[in-house]
C-alpha positions in Angstrom: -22.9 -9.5 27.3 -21.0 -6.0 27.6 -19.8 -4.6 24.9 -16.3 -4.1 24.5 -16.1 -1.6 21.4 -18.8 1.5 20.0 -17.6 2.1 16.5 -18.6 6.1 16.5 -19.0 6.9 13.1 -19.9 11.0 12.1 -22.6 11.1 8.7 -23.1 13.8 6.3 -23.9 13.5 3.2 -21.9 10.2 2.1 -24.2 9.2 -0.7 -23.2 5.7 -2.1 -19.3 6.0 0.0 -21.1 4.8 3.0 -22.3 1.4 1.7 -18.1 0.1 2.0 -18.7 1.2 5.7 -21.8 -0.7 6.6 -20.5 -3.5 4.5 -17.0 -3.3 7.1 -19.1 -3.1 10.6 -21.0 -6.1 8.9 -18.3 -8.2 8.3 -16.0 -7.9 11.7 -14.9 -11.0 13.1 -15.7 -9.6 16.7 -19.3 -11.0 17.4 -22.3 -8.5 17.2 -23.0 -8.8 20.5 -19.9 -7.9 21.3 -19.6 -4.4 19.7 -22.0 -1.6 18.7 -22.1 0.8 15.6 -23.1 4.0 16.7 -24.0 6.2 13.4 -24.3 9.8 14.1 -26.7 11.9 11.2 -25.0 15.6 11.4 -28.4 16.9 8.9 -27.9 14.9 5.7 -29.6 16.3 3.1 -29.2 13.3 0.9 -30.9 9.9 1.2 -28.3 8.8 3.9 -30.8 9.0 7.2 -33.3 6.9 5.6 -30.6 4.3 4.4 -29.4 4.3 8.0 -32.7 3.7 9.4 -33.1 1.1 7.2 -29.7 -0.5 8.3 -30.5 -0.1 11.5 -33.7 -1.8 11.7 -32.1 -4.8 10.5 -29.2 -5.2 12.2 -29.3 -5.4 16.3 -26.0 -3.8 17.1 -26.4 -0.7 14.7 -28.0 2.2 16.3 -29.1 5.8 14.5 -28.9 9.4 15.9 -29.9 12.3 14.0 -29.5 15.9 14.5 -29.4 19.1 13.4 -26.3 19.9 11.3 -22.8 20.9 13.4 -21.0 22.0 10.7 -17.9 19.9 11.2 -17.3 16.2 12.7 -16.3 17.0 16.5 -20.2 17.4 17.5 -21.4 14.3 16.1 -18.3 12.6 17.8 -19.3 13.7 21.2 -23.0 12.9 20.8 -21.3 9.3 19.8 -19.1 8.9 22.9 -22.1 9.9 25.3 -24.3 7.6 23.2 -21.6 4.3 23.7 -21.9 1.5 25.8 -18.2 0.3 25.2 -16.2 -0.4 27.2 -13.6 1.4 24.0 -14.0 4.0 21.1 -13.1 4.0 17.7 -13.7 6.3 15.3 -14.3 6.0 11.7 -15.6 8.3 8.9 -18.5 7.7 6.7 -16.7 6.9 3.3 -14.0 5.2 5.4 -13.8 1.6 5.9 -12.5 -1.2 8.4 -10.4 -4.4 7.6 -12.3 -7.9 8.6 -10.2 -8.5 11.9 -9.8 -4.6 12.7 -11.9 -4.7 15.8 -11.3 -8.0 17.3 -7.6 -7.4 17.2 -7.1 -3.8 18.3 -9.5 -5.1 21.3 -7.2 -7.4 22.1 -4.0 -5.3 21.9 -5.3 -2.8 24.2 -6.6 -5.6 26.9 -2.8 -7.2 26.1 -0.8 -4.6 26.7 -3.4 -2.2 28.9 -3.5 0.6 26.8 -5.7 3.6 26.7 -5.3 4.3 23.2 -4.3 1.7 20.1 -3.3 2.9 16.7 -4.4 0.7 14.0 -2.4 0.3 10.9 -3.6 2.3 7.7 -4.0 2.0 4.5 -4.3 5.3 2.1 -6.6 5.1 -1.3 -5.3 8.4 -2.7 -4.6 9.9 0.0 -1.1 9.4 2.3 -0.8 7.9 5.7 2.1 7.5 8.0 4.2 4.5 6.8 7.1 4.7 9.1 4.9 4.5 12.5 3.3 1.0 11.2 6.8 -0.5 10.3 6.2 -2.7 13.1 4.3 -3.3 15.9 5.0 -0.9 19.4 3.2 -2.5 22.2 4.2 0.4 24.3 4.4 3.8 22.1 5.2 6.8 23.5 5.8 10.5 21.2 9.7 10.1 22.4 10.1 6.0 21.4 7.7 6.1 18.1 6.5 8.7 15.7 3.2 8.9 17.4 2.9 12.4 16.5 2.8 11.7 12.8 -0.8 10.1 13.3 -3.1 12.1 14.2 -6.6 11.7 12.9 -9.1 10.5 15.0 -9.7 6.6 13.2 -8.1 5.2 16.6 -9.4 2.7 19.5 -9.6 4.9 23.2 -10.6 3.4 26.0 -14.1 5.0 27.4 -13.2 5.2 31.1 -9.6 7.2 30.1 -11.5 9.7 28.0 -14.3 10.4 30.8 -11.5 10.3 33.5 -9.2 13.5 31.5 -12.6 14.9 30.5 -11.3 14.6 26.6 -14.0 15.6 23.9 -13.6 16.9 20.4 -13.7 20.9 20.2 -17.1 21.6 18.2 -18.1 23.8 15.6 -17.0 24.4 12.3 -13.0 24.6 12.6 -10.4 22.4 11.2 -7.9 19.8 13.0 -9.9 19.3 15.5 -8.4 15.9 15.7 -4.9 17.2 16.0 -6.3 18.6 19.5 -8.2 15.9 20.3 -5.1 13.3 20.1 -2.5 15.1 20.8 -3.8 15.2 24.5 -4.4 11.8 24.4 -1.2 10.5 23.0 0.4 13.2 25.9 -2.1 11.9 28.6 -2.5 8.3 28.5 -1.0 5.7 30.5 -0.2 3.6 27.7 -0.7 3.9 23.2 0.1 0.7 21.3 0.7 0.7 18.0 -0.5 -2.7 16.1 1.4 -2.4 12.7 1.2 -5.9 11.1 -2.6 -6.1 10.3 -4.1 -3.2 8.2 -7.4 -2.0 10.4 -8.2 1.3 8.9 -8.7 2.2 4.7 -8.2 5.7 4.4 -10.1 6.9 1.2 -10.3 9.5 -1.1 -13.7 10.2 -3.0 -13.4 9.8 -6.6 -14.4 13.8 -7.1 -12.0 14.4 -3.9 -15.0 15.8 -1.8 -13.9 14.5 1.5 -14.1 17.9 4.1 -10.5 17.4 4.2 -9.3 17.8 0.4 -11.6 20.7 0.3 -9.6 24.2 0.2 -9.8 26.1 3.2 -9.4 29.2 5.2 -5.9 29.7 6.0 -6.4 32.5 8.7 -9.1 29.9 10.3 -6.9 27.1 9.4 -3.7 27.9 11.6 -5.9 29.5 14.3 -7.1 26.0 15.1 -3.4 24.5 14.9 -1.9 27.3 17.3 -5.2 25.3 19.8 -3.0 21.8 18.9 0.4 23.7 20.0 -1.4 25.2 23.3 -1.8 21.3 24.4 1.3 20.6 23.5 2.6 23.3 25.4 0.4 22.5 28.1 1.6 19.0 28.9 5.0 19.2 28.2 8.4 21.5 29.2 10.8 23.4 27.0 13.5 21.4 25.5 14.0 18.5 22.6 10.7 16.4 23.2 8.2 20.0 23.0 11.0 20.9 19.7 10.7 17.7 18.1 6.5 17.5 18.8 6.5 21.4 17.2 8.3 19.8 14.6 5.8 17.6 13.3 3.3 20.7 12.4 6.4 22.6 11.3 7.2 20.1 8.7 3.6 18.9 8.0 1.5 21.5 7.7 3.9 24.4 6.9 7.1 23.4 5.0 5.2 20.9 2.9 2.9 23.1 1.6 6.0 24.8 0.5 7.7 22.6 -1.1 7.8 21.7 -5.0 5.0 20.1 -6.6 2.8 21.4 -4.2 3.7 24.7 -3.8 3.9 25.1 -7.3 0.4 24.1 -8.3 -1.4 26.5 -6.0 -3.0 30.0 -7.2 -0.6 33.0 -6.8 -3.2 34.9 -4.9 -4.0 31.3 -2.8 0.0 31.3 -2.1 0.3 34.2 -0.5 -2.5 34.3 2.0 -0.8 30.7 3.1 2.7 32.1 3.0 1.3 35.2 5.3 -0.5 32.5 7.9 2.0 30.1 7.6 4.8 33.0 8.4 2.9 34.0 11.3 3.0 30.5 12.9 6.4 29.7 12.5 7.9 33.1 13.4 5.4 33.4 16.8 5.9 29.8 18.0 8.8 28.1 17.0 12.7 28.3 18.7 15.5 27.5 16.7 15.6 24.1 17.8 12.4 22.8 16.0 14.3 23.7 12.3 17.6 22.5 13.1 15.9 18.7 13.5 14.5 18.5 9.9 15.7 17.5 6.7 17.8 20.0 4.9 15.5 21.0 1.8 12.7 21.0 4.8 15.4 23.8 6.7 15.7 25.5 3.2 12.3 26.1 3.3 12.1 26.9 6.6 14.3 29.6 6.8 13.0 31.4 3.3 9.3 31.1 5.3 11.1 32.8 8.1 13.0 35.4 6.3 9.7 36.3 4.1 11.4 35.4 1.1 8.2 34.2 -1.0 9.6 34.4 -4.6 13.2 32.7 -3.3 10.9 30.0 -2.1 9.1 29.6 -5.3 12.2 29.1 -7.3 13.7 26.2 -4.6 10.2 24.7 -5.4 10.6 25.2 -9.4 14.0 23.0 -8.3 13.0 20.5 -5.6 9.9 19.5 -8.0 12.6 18.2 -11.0 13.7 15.6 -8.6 12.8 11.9 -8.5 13.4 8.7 -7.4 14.4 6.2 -9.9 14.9 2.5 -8.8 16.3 -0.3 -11.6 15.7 -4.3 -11.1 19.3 -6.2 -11.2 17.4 -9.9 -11.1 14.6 -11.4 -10.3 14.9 -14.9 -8.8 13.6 -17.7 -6.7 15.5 -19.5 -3.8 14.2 -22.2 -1.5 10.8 -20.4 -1.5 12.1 -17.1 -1.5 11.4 -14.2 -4.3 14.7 -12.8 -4.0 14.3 -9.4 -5.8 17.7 -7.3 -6.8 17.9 -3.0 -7.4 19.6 0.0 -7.6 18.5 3.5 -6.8 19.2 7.0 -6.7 17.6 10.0 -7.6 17.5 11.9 -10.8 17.1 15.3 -11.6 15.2 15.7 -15.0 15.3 12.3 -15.3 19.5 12.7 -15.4 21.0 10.8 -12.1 21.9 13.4 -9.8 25.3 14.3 -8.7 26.9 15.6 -5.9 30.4 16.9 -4.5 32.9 14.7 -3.6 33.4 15.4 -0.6 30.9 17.2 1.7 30.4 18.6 5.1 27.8 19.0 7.3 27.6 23.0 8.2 24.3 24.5 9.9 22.5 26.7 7.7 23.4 30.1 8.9 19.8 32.0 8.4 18.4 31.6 4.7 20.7 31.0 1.5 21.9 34.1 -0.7 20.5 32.2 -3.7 18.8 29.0 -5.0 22.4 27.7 -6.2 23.5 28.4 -2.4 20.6 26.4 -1.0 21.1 23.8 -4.1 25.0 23.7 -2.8 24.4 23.5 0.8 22.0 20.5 0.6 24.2 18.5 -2.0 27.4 18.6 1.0 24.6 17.4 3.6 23.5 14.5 1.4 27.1 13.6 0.7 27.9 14.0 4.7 24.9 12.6 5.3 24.9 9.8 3.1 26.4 6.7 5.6 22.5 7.2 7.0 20.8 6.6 3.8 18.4 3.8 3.2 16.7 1.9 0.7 13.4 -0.3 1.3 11.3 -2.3 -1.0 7.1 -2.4 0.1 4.2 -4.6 -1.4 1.5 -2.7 -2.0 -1.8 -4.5 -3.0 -3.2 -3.2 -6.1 -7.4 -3.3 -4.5 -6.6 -1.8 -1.2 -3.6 -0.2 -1.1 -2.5 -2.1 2.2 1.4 -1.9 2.0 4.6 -4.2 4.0 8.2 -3.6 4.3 10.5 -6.8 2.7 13.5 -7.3 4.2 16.6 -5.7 2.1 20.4 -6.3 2.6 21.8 -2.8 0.9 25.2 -1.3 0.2 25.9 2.7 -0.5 27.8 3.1 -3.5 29.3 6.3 -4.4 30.1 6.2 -8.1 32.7 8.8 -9.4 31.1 11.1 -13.3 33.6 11.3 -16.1 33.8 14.6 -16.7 33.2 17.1 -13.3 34.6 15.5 -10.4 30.9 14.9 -8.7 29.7 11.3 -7.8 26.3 9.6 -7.9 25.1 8.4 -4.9 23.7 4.7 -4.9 22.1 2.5 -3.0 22.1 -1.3 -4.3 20.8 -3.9 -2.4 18.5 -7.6 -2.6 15.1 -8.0 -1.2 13.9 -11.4 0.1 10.4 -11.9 -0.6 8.5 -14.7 1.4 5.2 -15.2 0.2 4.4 -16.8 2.8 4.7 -14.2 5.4 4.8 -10.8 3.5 1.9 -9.3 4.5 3.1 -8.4 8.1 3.7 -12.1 8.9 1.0 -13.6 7.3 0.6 -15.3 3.3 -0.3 -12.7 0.7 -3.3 -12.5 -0.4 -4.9 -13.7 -3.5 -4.8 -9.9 -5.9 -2.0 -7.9 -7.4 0.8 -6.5 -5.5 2.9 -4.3 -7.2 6.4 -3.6 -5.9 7.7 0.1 -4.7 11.0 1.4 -3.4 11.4 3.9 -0.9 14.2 6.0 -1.0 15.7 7.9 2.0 18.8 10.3 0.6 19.4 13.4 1.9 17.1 16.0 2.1 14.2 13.3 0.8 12.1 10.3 1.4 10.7 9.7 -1.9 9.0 6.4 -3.7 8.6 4.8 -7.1 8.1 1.5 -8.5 10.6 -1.0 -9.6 11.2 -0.5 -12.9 10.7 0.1 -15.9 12.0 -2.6 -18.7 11.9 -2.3 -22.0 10.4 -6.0 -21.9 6.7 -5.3 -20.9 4.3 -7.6 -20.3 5.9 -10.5 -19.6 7.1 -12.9 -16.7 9.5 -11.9 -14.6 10.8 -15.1 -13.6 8.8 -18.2 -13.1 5.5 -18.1 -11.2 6.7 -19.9 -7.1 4.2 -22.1 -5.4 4.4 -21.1 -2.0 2.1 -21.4 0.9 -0.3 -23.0 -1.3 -0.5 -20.1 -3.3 0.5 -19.2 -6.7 3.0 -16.5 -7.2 4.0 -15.0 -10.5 6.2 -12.0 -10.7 5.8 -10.3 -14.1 6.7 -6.8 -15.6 2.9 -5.0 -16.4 2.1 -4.3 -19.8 1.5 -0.6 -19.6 4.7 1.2 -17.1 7.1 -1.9 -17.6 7.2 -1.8 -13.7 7.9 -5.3 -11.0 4.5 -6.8 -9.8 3.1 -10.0 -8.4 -0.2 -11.9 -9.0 -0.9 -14.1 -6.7 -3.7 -16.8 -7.2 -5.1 -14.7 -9.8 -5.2 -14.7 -13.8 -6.4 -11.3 -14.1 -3.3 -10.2 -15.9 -2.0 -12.7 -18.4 1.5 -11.5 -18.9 3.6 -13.7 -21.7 6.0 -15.9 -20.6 9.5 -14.9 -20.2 11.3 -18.5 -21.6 9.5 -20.0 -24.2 8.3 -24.0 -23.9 10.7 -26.6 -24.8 8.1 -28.2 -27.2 5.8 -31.3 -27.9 6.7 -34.7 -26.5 4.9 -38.3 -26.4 4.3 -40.5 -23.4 4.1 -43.9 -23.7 0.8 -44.1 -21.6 -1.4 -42.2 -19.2 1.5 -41.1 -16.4 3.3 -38.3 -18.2 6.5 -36.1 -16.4 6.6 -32.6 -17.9 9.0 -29.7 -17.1 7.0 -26.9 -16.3 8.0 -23.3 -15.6 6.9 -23.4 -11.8 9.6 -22.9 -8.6 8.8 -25.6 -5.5 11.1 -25.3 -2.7 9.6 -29.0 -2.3 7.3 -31.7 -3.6 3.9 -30.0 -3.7 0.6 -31.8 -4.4 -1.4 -29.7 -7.0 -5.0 -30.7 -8.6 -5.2 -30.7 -12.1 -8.2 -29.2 -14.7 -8.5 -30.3 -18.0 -10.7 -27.9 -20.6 -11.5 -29.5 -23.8 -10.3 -26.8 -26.4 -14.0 -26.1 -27.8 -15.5 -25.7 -24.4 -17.8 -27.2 -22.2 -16.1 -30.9 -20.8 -13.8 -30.9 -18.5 -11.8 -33.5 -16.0 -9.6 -33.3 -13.0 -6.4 -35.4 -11.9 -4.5 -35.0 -9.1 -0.7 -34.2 -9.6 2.9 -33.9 -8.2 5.2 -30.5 -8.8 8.9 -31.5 -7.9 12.0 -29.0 -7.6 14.1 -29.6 -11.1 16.5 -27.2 -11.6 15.4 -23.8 -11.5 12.0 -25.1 -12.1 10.0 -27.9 -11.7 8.9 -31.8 -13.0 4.7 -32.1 -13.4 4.3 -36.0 -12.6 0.8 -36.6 -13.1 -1.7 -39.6 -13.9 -3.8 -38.4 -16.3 -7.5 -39.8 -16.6 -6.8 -41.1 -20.5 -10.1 -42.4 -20.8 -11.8 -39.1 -20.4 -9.9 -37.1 -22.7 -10.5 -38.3 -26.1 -10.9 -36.1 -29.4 -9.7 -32.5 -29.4 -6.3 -31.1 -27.4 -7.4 -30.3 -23.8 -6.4 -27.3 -22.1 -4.4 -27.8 -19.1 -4.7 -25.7 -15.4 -2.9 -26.1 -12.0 -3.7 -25.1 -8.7 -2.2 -26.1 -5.6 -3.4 -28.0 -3.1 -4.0 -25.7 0.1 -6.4 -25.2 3.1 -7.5 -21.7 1.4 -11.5 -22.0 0.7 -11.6 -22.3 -3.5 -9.1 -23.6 -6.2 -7.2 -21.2 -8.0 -6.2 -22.8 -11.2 -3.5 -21.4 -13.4 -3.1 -22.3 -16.7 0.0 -24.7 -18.0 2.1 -23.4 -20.8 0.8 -26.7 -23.1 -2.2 -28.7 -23.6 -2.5 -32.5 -24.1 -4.1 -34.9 -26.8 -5.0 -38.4 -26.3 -3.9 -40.9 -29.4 -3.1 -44.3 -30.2 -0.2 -45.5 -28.3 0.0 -43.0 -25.6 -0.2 -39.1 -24.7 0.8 -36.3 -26.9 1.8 -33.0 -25.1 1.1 -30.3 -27.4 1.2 -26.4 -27.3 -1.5 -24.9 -25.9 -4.9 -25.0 -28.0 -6.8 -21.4 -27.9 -10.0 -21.5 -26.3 -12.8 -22.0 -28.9 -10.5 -22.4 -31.8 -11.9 -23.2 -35.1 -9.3 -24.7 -37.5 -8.0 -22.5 -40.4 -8.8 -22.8 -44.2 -5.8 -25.0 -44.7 -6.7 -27.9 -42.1 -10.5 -27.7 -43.1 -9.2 -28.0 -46.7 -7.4 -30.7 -45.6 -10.1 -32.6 -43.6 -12.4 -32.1 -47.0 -9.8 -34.0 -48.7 -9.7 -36.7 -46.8 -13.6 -37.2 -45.8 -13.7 -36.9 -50.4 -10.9 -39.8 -50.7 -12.1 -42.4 -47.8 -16.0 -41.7 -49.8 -13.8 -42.5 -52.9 -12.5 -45.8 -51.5 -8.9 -44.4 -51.5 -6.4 -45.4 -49.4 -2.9 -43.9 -48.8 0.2 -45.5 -49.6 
């Protein structure tokens, strides 16, 4: 059978960060024999070529090549693509990994939609990845419809016959961004890119001591030699005018102005600083027309212009500025409707954790050259933001807690411009309500089982910045009640140690408290009981029950019905009486879905089986022994009935 992908992955020295990989390949829904791992051994000096041997001898479709060490990843990329039999290539580094479905579905996309190159989705573990590209899907992307150019490491699908037709390898040797040149020509030369957004295929990682070649500090001289190579092709392919502007601005903003800006700027070495500033000066005065500036943010122009104007220590104190500024987002309710999670907030951003404030009124001037002074620059963005601020927007993501695979909710948002007391300024506000469908949020599909916890993104201004939702002062707790959904179990809670929205869904890993306390004990007058429990059903769901006994060890099962009550629900349930003698019996739920496993969850009371009927009762711990009092008690009354008393 041909092979319709080679997976070209580049080896050095991965140690234990490669096993997630292997694992990955191993588990792709696309048949063995229907794609190849091609592993590429660029001198390890660890244990890595014999552990690839190794994995290669037992799997058919996993091939090894070793060879003397390169010195970067292009060679060992090469050697891959002259080594495939696929009829596509995708690349993915060693302590990198794939998501289950990655190669079946970006195989399909291209053969779909005939395209020579398919962007996957990512997902970043400490480390960022483009979020607005992967909003949604782009079956037909091009660097003027999409913000193709903000991706541009190699972990893509290319089609083999478009990258031997253009003649398109990596540059070799050791350089850097050789993957900026490498797709950029691609993106410019191909017939066709599309862009799958709703299924995360790629998991972008960074090692836990932050040894990935790409965290490591480099040579800035070197550095922005092999990014004036990225501009060359950019140049090549494409004339003067808005399209080559807005492509230049991607590096401009990226790799120059970033490294710039607050935060980051701020933590470098002095001596470190300067050489970039030199480099970075170099680039932007040599290459760049006044059109690539003018389309970025205003703080981003700031900081453009200082670079331009060699104003180093001006820069330095914008930075000291721009790094007191952050994003705050507040919860206004937290709710469930028909099925829904229907999530309220506010936002805006703070300076020194004060909300900011801006001038009333404010115009949109082009910055003339670079501000006479930090309260010049500070002015000048504050009237853009305010001009500006009829384009601001406010989005709430999902962000799984394991992976850190992220999806926009929908949000209905107003701007709100809220006058101070005292100076004449206004806040500027963004309120809005997300809705939250379980069954769909993760790019159209159910959520998975694992912790999601809930971020806001923030676009005001000069900034796009992010935070989570919250915090309360009420930690650890529900946020609302736990929705059945899907099959699945979803409780929203605030987390015990930031006081920050998050959702656990089918999992008990986090026991928050809940928010409303239970009503209290009750009798039933025989084995069916009805209970209120604190559970949201947009409809009658069937649910299996589990029955502990409080000391451990028995347990018993009954089937159960979860109807909408309220903002809650009725638990009508037969319970299996004669099985649940003696001690109070822990109760769990789980629904009843087509998901492999039950998930049970437990019940906020426990039941006891006596004379006359059913006794729902709090909860009994797990294991618990009685206390002194009740022993006390029982010895009492084993003493008396050995006595021959009787009560009266």
């Amino acid at each position: 059978m041909p092979v319709k992908v080679s997976v070209v992955i580049p080896v050095y020295n991965p140690g234990n960060y490669i096993e997630d990989c292997i694992a990955s390949l191993r588990r792709q829904s696309l048949p063995p024999e229907e794609f190849e791992a091609v592993f590429v051994d660029d001198g390890s000096t660890d244990g890595t070529p014999a552990r690839l041997d190794a994995v290669a001898a037992e799997t058919a479709n996993f091939k090894v090549i070793h060879q003397e060490a390169s010195g970067w990843s292009g060679k060992p990329r090469n050697v891959g693509i002259a080594a495939s039999e696929g009829e596509f290539v995708m690349f993915v580094d060693n302590d990198d990994y794939l998501g289950d479905e990655a190669l079946e579905r970006m195989y399909d996309y291209a053969v779909a939609n005939a395209a020579d190159v398919v962007v996957g989705k990512m997902a970043g573990k400490g480390r960022g990845v483009p979020v607005e590209l992967f909003r949604r899907n782009h079956p037909r992307a091009t660097v003027e419809n999409a913000p193709l150019i903000d991706s541009l490491t190699p972990h893509k699908m290319f089609r083999r016959a478009f990258l031997d037709r253009i003649g398109l390898r990596f540059p070799e040797g050791r350089r850097r961004l050789e993957d900026h040149v490498f797709v950029t020509e691609a993106y410019l030369r191909a017939d066709n890119v599309s862009v799958l957004g709703d299924y995360v295929c790629y998991y972008h990682l960074r090692r836990d001591d932050a040894s990935n070649a790409g965290f490591q500090r480099f040579d800035p001289v070197g550095y922005f030699q092999n990014l004036r190579e990225a501009l060359d092709i950019v140049e090549k392919y494409t004339e003067p005018g808005p399209i080559r502007d807005r492509l230049f601005r991607r590096w401009l903003r990226n790799e120059m102005v970033e490294r710039m800006r607050g935060k980051r700027l701020l933590t470098v070495p002095e001596d470190y600083r300067k050489e970039l500033f030199t480099e970075i000066r170099g680039v932007v005065v040599e290459r760049f027309g006044p059109g690539v500036a003018a389309g970025l943010l205003p703080t981003q122009q700031v900081v453009a212009a200082l670079i331009a104007d060699d104003l180093l220590d001006d820069l330095v104190a914008f930075a000291e500025w721009e790094a007191s500024i952050t994003p705050k987002a507040a919860p206004d309710g937290v709710e469930w409707a028909d099925g829904v999670l229907r999530i309220g907030l506010s936002a805006e951003l703070a300076s020194r954790n004060t909300p900011m404030t801006f001038p009333a009124d404010g115009t949109a001037t082009p910055l003339a050259g670079s501000p006479a002074s930090v309260q010049e620059a500070v002015a000048w963005v504050g009237a853009h933001s305010v001009a500006a601020f009829g384009r601001a927007t406010v989005d709430l993501l999902l962000r799984e807690r394991a992976s850190s695979a992220q999806y926009f909710q929908p949000v209905e948002f107003t701007r709100e411009t809220v006058p101070t007391q005292t100076d004449g300024r206004v806040r500027l506000v963004l309120r809005g309500t997300a809705a939250v469908d379980p069954a769909t949020a993760a790019g159209g599909d159910p959520l998975g089982a694992g912790l999601w916890d809930v971020f806001v993104r923030v676009k005001l201004g000069g900034w796009t910045k992010e935070c989570r939702l919250g915090p309360v002062a009420v930690r650890g707790r529900t946020a609302t009640d736990a929705g059945v959904v899907g099959g699945r179990v979803v409780l929203p809670y605030w987390t015990t140690k930031q006081g920050t929205l998050a959702l656990g869904v089918d999992t008990t890993s986090e026991r928050p408290e809940p928010g409303r306390p239970w009503s209290g004990e009750a009798r039933v007058p025989g084995p069916r009981v009805e209970v209120p429990v604190p559970f949201h059903v947009s409809d009658d769901a069937p649910v299996l029950l589990k029955f502990t006994r409080s000391s451990g060890g028995a347990s018993a099962h009954a089937s159960g019905t979860l109807r909408p009550k309220g903002s809650g629900s009725v638990l009508e349930a037969e319970l299996p009486v004669g099985d649940l003698g003696g001690a109070p019996w822990r109760v769990a739920l789980s629904p009843v879905s087509d998901a492999p496993g039950a998930h049970f969850h437990p019940l906020p009371f426990g039941v006891r089986v006596k004379a006359g009927g059913i006794q729902v009762v709090r909860p009994p711990r797990p294991g618990a022994r009685p206390g002194p009092a009740s022993r006390a008690r029982r010895l009492v009354g084993r003493v008396a009935r050995r006595l021959g008393l009787r009560g009266r």
